[in-house]
Z-matrix of the N, CA and C atoms (Angstrom, degrees):
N
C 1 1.418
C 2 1.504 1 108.72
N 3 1.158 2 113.99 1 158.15
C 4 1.270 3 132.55 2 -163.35
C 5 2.157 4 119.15 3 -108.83
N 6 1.002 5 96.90 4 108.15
C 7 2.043 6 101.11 5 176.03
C 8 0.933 7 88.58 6 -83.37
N 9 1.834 8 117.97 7 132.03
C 10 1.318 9 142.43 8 135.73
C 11 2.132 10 121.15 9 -64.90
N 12 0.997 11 133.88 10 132.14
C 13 1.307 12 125.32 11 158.70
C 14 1.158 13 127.67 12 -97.88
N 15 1.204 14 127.03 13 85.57
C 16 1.547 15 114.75 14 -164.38
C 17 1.707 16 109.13 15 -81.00
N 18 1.501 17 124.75 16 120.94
C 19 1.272 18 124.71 17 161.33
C 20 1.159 19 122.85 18 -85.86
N 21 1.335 20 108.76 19 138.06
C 22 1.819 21 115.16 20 -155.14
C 23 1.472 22 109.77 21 -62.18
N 24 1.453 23 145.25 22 -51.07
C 25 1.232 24 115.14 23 170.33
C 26 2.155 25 118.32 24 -112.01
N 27 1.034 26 91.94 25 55.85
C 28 1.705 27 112.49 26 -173.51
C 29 1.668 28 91.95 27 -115.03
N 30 0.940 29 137.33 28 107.31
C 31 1.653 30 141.34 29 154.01
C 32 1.532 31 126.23 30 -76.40
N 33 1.418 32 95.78 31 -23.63
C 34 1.142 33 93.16 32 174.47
C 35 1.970 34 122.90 33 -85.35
N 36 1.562 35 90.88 34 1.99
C 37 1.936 36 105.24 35 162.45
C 38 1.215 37 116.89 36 -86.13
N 39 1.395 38 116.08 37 6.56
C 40 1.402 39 109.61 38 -159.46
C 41 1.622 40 92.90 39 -92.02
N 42 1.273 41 118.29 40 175.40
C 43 1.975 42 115.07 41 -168.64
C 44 1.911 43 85.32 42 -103.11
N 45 1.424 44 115.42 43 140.22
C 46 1.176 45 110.71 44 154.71
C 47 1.346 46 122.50 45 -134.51
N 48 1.380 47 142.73 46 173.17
C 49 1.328 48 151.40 47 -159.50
C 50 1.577 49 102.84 48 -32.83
N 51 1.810 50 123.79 49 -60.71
C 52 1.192 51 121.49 50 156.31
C 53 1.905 52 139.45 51 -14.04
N 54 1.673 53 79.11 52 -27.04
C 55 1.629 54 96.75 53 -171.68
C 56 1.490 55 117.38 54 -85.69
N 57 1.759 56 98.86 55 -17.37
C 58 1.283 57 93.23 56 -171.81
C 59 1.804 58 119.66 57 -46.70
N 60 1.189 59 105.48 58 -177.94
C 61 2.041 60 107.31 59 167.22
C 62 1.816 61 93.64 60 -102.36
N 63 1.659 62 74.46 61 142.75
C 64 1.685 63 93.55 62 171.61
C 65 1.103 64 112.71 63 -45.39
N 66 1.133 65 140.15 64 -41.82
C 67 1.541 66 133.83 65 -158.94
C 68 1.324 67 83.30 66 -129.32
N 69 1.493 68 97.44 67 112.80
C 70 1.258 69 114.63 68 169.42
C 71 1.441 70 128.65 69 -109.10
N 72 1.365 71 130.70 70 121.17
C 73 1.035 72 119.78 71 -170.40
C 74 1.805 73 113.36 72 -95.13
N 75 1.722 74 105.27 73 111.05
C 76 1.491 75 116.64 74 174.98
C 77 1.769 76 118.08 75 -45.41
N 78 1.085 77 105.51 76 -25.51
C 79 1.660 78 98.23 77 -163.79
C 80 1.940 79 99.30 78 -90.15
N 81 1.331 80 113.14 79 4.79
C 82 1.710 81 112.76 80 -175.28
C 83 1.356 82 100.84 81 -117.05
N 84 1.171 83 129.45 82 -6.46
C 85 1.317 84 123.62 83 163.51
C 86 1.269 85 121.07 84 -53.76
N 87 1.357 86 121.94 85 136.09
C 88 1.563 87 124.86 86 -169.76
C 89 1.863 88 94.77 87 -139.55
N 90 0.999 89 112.43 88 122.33
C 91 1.645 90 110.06 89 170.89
C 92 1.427 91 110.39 90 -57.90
N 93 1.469 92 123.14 91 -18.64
C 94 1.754 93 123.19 92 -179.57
C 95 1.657 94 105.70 93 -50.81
N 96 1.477 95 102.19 94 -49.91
C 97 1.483 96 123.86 95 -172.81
C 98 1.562 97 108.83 96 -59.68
N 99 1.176 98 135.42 97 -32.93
C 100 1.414 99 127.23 98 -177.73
C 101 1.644 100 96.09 99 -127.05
N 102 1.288 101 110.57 100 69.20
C 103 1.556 102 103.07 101 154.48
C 104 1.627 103 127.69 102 64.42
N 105 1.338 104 108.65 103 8.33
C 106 1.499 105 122.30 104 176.38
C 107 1.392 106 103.98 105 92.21
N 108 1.470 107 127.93 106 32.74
C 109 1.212 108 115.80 107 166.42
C 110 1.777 109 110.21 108 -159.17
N 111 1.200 110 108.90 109 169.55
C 112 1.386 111 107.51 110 -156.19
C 113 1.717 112 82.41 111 -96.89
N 114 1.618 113 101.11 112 150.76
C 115 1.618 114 105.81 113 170.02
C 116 1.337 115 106.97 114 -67.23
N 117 1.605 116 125.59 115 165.74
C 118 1.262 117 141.33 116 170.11
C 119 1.503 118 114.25 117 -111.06
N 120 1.679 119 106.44 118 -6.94
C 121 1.413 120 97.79 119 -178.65
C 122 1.313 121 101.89 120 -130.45
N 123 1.568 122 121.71 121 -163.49
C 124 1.314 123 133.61 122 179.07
C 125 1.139 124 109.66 123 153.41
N 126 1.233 125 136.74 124 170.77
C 127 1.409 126 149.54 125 164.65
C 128 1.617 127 112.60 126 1.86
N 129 1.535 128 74.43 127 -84.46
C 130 1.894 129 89.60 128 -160.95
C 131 2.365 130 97.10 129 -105.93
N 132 1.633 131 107.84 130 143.78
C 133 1.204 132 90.71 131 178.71
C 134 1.304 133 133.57 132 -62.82
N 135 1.913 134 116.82 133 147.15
C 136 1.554 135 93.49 134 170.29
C 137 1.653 136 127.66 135 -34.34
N 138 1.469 137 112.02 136 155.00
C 139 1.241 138 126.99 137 147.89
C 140 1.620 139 128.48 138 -67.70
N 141 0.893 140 118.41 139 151.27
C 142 2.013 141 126.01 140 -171.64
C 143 1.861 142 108.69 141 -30.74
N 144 1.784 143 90.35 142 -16.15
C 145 1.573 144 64.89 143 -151.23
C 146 1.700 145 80.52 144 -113.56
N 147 1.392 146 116.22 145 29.26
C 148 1.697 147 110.88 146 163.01
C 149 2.209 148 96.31 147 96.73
N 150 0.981 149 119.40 148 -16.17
C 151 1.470 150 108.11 149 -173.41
C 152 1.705 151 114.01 150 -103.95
N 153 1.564 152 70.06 151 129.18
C 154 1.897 153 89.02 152 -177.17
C 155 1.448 154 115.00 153 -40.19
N 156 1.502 155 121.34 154 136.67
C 157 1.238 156 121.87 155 175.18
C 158 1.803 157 111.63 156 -95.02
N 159 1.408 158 118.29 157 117.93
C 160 1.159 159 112.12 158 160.89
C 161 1.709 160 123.11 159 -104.89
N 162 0.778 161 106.44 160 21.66
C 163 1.892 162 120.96 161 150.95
C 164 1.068 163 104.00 162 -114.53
N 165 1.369 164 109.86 163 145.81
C 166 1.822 165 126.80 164 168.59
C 167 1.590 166 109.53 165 -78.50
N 168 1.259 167 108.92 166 128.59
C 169 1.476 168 111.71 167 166.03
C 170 1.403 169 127.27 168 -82.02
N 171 1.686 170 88.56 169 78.40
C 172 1.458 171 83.60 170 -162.47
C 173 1.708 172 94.72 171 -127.06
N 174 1.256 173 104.95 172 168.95
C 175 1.862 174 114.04 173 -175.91
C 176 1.249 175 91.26 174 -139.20
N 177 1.684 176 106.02 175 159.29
C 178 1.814 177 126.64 176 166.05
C 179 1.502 178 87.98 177 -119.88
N 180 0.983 179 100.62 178 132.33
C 181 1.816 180 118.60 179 179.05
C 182 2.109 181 96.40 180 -104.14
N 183 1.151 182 114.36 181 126.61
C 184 1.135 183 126.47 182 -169.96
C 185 1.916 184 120.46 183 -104.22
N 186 0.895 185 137.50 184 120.48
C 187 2.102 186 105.74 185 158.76
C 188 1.247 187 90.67 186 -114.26
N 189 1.488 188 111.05 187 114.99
C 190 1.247 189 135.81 188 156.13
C 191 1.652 190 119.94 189 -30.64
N 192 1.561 191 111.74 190 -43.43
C 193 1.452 192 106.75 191 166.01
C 194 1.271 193 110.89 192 -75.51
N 195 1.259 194 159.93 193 -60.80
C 196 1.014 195 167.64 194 -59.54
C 197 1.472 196 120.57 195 -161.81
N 198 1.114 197 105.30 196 -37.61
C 199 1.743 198 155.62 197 -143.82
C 200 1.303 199 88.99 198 21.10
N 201 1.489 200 156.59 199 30.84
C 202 1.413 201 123.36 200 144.42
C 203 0.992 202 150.63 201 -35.82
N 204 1.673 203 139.91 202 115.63
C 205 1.463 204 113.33 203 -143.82
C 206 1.644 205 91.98 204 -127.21
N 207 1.373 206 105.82 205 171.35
C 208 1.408 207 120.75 206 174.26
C 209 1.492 208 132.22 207 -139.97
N 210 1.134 209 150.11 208 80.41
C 211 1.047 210 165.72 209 173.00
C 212 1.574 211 98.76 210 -38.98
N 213 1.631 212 120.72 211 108.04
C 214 1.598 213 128.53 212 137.55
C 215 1.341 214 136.71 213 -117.27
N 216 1.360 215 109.20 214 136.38
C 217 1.490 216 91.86 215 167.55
C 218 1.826 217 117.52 216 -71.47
N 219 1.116 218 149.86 217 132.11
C 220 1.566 219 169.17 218 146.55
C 221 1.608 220 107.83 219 -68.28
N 222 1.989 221 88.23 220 113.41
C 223 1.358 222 85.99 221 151.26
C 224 1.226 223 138.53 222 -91.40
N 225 1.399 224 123.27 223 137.06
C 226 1.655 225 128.55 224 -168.57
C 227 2.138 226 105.76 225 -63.70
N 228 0.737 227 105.16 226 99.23
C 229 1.417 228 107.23 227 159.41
C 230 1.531 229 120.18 228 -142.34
N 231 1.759 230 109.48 229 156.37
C 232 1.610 231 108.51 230 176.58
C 233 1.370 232 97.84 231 -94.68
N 234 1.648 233 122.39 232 33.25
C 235 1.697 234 114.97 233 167.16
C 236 0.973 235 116.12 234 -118.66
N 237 1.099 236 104.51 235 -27.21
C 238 1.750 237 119.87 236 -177.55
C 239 1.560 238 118.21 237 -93.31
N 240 1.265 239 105.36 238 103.22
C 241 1.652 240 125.13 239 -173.92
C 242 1.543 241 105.36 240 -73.29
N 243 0.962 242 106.98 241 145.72
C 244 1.464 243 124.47 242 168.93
C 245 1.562 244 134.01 243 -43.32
N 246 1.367 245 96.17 244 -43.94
C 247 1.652 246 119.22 245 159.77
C 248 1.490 247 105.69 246 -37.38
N 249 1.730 248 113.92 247 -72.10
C 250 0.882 249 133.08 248 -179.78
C 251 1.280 250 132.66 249 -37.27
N 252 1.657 251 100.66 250 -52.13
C 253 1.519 252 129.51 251 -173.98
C 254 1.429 253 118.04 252 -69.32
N 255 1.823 254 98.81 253 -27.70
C 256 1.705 255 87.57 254 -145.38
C 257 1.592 256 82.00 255 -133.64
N 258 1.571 257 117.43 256 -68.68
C 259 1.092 258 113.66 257 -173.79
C 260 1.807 259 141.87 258 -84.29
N 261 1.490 260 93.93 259 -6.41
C 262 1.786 261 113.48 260 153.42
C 263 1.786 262 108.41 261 -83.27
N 264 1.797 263 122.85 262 15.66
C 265 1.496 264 90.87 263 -156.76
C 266 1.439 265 88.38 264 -105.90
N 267 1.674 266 102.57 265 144.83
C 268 1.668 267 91.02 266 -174.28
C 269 1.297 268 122.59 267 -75.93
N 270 1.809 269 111.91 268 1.60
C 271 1.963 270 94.45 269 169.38
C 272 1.687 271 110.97 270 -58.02
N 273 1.705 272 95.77 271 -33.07
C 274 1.834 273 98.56 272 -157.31
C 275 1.676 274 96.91 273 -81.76
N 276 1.406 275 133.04 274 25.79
C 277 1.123 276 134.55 275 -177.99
C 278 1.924 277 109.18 276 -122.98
N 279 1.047 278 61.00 277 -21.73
C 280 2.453 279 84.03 278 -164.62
C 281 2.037 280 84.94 279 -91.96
N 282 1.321 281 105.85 280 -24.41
C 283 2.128 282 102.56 281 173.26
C 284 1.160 283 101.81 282 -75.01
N 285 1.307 284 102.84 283 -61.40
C 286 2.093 285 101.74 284 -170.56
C 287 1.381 286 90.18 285 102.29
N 288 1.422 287 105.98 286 29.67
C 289 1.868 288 97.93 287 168.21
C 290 1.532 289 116.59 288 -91.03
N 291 1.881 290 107.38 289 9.46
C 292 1.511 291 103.34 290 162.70
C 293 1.656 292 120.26 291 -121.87
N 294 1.364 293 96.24 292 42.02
C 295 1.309 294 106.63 293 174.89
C 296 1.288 295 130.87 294 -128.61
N 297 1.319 296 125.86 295 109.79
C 298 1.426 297 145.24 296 161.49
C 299 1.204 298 128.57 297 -31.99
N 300 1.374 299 133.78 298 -7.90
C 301 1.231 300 129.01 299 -132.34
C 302 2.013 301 117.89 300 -32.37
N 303 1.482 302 105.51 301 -29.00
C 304 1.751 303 107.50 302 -169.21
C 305 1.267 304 108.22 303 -72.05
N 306 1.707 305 106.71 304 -19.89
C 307 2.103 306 117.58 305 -141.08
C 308 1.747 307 75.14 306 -133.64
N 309 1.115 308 130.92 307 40.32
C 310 1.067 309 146.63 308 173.51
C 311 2.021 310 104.06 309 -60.92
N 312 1.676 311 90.02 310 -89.72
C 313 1.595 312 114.29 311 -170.63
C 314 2.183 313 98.41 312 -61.02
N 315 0.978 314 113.18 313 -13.14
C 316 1.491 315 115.76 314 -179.74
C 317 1.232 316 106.56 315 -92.20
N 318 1.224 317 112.27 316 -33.16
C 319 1.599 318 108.02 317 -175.52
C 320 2.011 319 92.76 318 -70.83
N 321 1.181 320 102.70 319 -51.53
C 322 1.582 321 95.26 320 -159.70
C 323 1.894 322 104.52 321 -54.24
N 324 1.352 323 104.65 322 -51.51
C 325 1.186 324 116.69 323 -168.54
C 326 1.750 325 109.59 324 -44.75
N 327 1.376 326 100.00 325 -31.84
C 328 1.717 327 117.00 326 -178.43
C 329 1.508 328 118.87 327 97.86
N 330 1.503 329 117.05 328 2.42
C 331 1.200 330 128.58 329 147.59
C 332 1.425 331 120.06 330 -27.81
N 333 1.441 332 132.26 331 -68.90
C 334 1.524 333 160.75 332 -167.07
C 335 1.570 334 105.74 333 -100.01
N 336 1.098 335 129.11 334 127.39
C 337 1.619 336 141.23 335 161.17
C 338 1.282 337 110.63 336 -108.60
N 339 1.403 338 111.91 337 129.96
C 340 1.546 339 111.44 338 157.08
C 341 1.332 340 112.61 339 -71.03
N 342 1.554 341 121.61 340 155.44
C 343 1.287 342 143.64 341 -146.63
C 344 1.671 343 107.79 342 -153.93
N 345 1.311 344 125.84 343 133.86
C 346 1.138 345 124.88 344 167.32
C 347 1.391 346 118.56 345 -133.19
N 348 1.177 347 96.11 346 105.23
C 349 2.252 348 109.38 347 -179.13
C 350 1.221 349 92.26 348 -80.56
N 351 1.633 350 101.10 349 154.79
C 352 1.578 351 136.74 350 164.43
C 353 1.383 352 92.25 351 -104.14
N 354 1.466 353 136.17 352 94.16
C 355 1.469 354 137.27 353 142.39
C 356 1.598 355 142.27 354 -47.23
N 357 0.799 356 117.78 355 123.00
C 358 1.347 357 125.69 356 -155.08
C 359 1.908 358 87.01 357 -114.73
N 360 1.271 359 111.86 358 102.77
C 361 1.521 360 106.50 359 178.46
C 362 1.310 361 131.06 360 -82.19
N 363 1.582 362 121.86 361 -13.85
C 364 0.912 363 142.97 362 -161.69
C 365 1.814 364 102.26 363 -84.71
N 366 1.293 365 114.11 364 -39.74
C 367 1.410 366 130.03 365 171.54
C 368 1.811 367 116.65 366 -89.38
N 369 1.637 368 110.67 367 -33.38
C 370 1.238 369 119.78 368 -179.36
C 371 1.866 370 95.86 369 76.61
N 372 0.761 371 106.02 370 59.39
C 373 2.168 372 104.84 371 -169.63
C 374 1.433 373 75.06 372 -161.33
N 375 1.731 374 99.77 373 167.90
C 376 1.356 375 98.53 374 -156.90
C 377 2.224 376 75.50 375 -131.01
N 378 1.640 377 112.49 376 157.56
C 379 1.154 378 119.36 377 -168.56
C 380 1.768 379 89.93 378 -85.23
N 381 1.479 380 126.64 379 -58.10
C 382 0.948 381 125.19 380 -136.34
C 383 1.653 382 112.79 381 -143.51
N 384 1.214 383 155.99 382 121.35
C 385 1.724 384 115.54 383 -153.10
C 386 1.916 385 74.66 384 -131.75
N 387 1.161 386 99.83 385 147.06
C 388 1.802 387 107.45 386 172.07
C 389 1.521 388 132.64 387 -95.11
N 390 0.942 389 144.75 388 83.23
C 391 1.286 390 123.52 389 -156.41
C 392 2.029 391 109.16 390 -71.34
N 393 1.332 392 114.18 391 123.45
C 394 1.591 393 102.10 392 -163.17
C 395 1.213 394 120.24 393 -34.37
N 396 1.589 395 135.95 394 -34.05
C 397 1.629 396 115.96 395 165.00
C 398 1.524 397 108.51 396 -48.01
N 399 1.243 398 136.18 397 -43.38
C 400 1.376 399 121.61 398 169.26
C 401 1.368 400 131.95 399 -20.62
N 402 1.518 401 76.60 400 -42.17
C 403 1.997 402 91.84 401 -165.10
C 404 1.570 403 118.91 402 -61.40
N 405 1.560 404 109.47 403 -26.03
C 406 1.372 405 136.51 404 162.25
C 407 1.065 406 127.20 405 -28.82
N 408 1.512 407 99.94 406 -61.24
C 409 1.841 408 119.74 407 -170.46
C 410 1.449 409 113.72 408 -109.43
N 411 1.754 410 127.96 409 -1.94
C 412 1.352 411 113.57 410 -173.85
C 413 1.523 412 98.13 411 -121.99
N 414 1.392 413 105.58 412 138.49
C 415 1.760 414 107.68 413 -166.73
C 416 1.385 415 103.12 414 -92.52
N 417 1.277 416 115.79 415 -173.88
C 418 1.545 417 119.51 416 159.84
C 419 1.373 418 120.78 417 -62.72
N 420 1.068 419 107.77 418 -28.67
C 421 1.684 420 98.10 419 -178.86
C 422 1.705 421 114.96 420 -71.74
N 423 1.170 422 116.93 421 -23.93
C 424 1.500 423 145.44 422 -161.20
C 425 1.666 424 94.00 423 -65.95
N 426 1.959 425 88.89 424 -60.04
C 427 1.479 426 97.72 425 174.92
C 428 1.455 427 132.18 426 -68.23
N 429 1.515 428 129.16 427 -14.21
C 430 1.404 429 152.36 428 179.59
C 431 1.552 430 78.85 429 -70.22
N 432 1.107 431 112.90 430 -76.33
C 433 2.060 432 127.43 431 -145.07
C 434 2.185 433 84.11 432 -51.09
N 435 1.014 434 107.87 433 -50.09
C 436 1.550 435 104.92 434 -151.52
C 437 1.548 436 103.17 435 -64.53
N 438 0.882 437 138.50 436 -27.73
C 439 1.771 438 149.72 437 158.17
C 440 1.170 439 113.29 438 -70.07
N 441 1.944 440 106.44 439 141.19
C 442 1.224 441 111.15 440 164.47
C 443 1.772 442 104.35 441 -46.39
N 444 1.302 443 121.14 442 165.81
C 445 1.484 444 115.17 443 121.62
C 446 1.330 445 152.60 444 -53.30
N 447 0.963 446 126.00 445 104.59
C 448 1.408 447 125.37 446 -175.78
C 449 1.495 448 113.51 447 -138.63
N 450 1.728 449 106.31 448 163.46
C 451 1.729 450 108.43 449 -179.86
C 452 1.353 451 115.55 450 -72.18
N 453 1.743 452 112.81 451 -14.88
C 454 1.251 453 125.45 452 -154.78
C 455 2.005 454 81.02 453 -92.67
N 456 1.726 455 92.62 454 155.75
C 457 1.344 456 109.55 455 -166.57
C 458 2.336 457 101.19 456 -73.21
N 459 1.096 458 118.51 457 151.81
C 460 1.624 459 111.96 458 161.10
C 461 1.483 460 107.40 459 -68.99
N 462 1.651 461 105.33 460 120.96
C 463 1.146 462 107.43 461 164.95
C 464 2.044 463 128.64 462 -84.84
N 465 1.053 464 93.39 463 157.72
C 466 1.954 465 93.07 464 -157.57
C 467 1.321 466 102.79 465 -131.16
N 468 0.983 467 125.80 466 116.38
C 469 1.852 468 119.51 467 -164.96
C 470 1.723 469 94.52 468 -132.46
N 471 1.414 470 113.93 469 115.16
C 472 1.701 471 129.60 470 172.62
C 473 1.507 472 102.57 471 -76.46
N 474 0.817 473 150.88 472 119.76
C 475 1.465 474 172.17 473 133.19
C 476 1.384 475 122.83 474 -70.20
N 477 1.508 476 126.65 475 149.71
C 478 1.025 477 129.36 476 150.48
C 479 1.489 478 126.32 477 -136.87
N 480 1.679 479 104.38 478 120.17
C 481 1.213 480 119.38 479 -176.68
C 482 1.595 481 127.88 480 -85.50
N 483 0.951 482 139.54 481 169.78
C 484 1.547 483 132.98 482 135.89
C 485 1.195 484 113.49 483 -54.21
N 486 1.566 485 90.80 484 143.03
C 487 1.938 486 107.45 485 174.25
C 488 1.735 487 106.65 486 -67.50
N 489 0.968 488 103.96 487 171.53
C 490 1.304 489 103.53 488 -179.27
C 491 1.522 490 93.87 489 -147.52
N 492 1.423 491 104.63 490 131.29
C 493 1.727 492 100.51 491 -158.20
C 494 1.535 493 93.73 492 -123.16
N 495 1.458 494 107.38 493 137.17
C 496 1.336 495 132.65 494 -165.03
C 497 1.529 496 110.75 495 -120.09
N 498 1.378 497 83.44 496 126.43
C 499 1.931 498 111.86 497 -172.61
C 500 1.284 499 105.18 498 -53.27
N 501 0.939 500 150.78 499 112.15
C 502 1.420 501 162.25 500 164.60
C 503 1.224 502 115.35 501 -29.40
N 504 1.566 503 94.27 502 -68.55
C 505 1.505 504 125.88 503 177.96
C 506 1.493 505 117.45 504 -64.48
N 507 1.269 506 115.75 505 -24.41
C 508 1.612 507 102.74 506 175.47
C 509 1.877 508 116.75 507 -96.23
């Protein structure tokens, strides 16, 4: 943490919005502290609902075969689906982090599904794994809520598994 010195008629010692710390934590903000009003800025932009972000919304996009990786920042919204966000986006298309090339003819055939884990690195186990219709219906915010918080980026690892084929009848 950071001491301000304020000299009594010098203004330009005084701490202002600029001053805040990068990582700002939303829940210690007190309007006493800035003059009777809540800041509007900080680090990273508010979220939908007006509160400062002090984690970066950011993801490492992974291919598990491949290991090519991709670093984005993600915007947090409950509109913006994942599909949208992550796996329609043309950086993660211009990586080749959705390409198989070996599990190629299996993927088409429907043998092989692509797969998208939420990695948890600290354990090497994965929190949450998506099957791509997922990607449809769960937004970014969905994905924020399902992780601890941390400064460190959500890791995202594309995989491809075997299908696993389900009895109709039972």
């Amino acid at each position: 943490f950071q001491i301000w010195s304020i000299q009594d008629g010098d203004l330009s010692s005084w701490p202002s919005l600029a001053d805040l710390p990068a990582k700002l934590n939303p829940e210690t903000i007190s309007p006493v502290h800035f003059g009777g009003q809540i800041p509007a800025t900080g680090r990273f932009p508010p979220d939908e609902k007006g509160t400062l972000q002090s984690f970066a919304p950011k993801i490492r996009l992974i291919n598990k075969d491949s290991g090519k990786s991709l670093d984005m920042t993600l915007e947090k919204s409950s509109e913006l689906t994942l599909e949208d966000a992550i796996y329609n986006a043309q950086a993660v298309e211009d990586a080749g982090l959705k390409s198989f090339p070996d599990l190629q003819d299996r993927i088409d055939s429907g043998e092989c599904e692509l797969q998208c884990i939420v990695w948890q690195e600290e354990t090497q186990s994965s929190y949450h794994t998506f099957a791509l219709v997922d990607l449809k219906t769960t937004t970014t915010v969905q994905l924020f809520e399902l992780v601890p918080k941390s400064y460190d980026p959500i890791v995202l690892m594309f995989q491809c598994v075997e299908t696993i084929a389900v009895d109709e009848d039972e």
